[in-house]
C-alpha positions as CSV (number, residue, x, y, z in Angstrom):
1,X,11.2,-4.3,15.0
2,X,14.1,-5.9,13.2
3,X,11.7,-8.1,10.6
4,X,9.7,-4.7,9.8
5,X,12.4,-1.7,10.4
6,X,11.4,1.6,10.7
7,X,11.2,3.7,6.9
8,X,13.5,6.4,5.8
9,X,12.2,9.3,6.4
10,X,11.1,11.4,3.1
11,X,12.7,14.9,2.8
12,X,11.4,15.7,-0.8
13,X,8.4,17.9,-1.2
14,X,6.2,18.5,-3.5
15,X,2.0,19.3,-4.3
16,X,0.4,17.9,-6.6
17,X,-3.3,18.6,-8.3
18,X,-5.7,15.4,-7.8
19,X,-5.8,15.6,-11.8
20,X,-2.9,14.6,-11.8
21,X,-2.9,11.1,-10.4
22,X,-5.8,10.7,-12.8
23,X,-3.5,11.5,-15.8
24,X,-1.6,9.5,-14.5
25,X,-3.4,6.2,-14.3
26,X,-5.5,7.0,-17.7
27,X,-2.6,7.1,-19.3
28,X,-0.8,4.1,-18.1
29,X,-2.6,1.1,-18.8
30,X,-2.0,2.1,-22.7
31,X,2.1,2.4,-22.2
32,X,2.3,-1.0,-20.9
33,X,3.1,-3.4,-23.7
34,X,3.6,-6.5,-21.6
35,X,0.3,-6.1,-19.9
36,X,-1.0,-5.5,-23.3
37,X,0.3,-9.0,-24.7
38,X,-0.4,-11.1,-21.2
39,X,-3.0,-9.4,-19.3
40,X,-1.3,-9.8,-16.3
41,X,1.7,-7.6,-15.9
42,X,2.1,-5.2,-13.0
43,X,3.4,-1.7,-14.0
44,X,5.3,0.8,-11.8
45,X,5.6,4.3,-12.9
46,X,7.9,7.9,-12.2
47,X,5.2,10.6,-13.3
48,X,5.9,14.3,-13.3
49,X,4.1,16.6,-11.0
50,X,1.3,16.9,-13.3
51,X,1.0,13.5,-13.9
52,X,2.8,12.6,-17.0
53,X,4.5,9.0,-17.2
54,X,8.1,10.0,-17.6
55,X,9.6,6.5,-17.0
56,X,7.4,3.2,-16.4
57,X,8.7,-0.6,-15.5
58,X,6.9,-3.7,-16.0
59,X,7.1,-7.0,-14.3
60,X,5.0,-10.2,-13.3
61,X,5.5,-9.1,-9.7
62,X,4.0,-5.8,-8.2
63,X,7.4,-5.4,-6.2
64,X,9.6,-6.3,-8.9
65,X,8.1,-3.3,-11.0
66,X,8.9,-1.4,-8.5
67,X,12.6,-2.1,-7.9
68,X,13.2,-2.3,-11.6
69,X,11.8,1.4,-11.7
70,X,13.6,3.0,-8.9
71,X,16.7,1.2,-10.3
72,X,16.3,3.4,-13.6
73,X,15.3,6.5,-11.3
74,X,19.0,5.8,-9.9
75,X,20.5,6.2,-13.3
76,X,18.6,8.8,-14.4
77,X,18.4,12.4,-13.2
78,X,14.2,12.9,-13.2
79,X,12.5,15.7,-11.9
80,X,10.2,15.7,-8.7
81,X,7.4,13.7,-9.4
82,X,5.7,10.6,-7.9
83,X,5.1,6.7,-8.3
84,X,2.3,4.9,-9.8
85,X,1.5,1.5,-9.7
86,X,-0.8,-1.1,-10.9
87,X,-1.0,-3.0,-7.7
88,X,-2.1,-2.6,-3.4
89,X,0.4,-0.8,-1.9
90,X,2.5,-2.6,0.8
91,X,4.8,-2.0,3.5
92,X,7.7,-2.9,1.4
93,X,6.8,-0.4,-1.4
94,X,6.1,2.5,1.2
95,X,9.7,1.7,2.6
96,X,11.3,1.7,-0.5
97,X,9.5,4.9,-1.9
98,X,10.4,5.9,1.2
99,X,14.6,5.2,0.3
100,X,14.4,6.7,-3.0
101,X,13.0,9.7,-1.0
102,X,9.7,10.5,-3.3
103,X,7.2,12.0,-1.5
104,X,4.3,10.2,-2.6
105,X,3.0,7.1,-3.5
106,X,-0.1,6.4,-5.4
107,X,-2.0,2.9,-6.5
108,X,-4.9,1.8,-7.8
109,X,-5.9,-0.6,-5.1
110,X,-5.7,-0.7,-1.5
111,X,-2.7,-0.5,0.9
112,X,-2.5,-2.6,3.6
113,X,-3.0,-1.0,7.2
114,X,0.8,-1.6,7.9
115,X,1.6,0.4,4.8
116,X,-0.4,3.2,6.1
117,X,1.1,3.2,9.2
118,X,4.8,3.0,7.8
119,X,4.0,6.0,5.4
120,X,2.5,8.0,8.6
121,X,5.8,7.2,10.5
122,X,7.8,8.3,7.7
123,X,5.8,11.3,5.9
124,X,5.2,9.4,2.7
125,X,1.9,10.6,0.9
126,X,0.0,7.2,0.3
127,X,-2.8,7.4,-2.2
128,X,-5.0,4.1,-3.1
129,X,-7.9,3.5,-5.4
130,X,-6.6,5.5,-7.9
131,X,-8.8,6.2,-11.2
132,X,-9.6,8.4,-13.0
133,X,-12.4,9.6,-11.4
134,X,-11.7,9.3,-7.4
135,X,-8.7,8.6,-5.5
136,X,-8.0,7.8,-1.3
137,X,-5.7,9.9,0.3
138,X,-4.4,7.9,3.3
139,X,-1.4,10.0,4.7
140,X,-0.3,13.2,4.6
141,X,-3.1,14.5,2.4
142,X,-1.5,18.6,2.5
143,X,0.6,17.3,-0.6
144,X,-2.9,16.3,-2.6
145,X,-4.3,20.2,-3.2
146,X,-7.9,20.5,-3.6
């Protein structure tokens, strides 16, 4: 209990249309200059409601991406939206999504069966295999309409 503590829970709401997370990720891969120049760069992304890329973070690790985004989220006032990223979706990036208190979580692999469970204990949305054709809704799937 004290390595892995117990998420924040999420008290943001929102819905969002599956088209959306496909905007999302088709749109991504071309606003990420340092994957373009390495190959190898994970992203991490705020997107709007309908799935435009308002703010995006890049960084060799998945995680870093991550805290360098919701670092800018803190210094910016965005609107309710969700995160994007290029990577599997762990336990640490549920909590932290959780901390920023966005409602959902989306990436384009798979999360590990710990992150599901944290997202389940704290009423994070987690998404996986996210493309632009299909996408897993693991938790929480009444914020995914349709």
């Amino acid at each position: 209990a004290q390595a892995i503590p117990e998420p924040s829970p999420v008290a943001a709401d929102m819905v969002i249309e599956p088209a959306a997370l496909s905007r999302a990720v088709t749109s991504m891969e071309s606003l990420q200059p340092l994957k373009a120049l390495t190959g190898s760069v994970h992203g991490a992304a705020f997107c709007s409601a309908q799935g435009e890329l308002l703010l995006l973070r890049e960084d060799v690790g998945r995680h870093n991406a991550l805290d360098k985004l919701i670092g800018a989220l803190h210094c910016d006032t965005m609107p309710a939206g969700f995160i994007l990223v290029t990577s599997r979706a762990s336990y640490e990036m549920v909590a932290k999504t959780a901390r920023a208190n966005i409602p959902i979580l989306a990436a384009v692999s798979a999360p590990t069966s710990l992150a599901i469970e944290q997202a389940q204990t704290c009423g994070l949305t987690l998404v996986g295999h996210v493309s632009d054709d299909r996408q897993v809704v693991y938790t929480r799937p009444e914020r995914i309409r349709g």
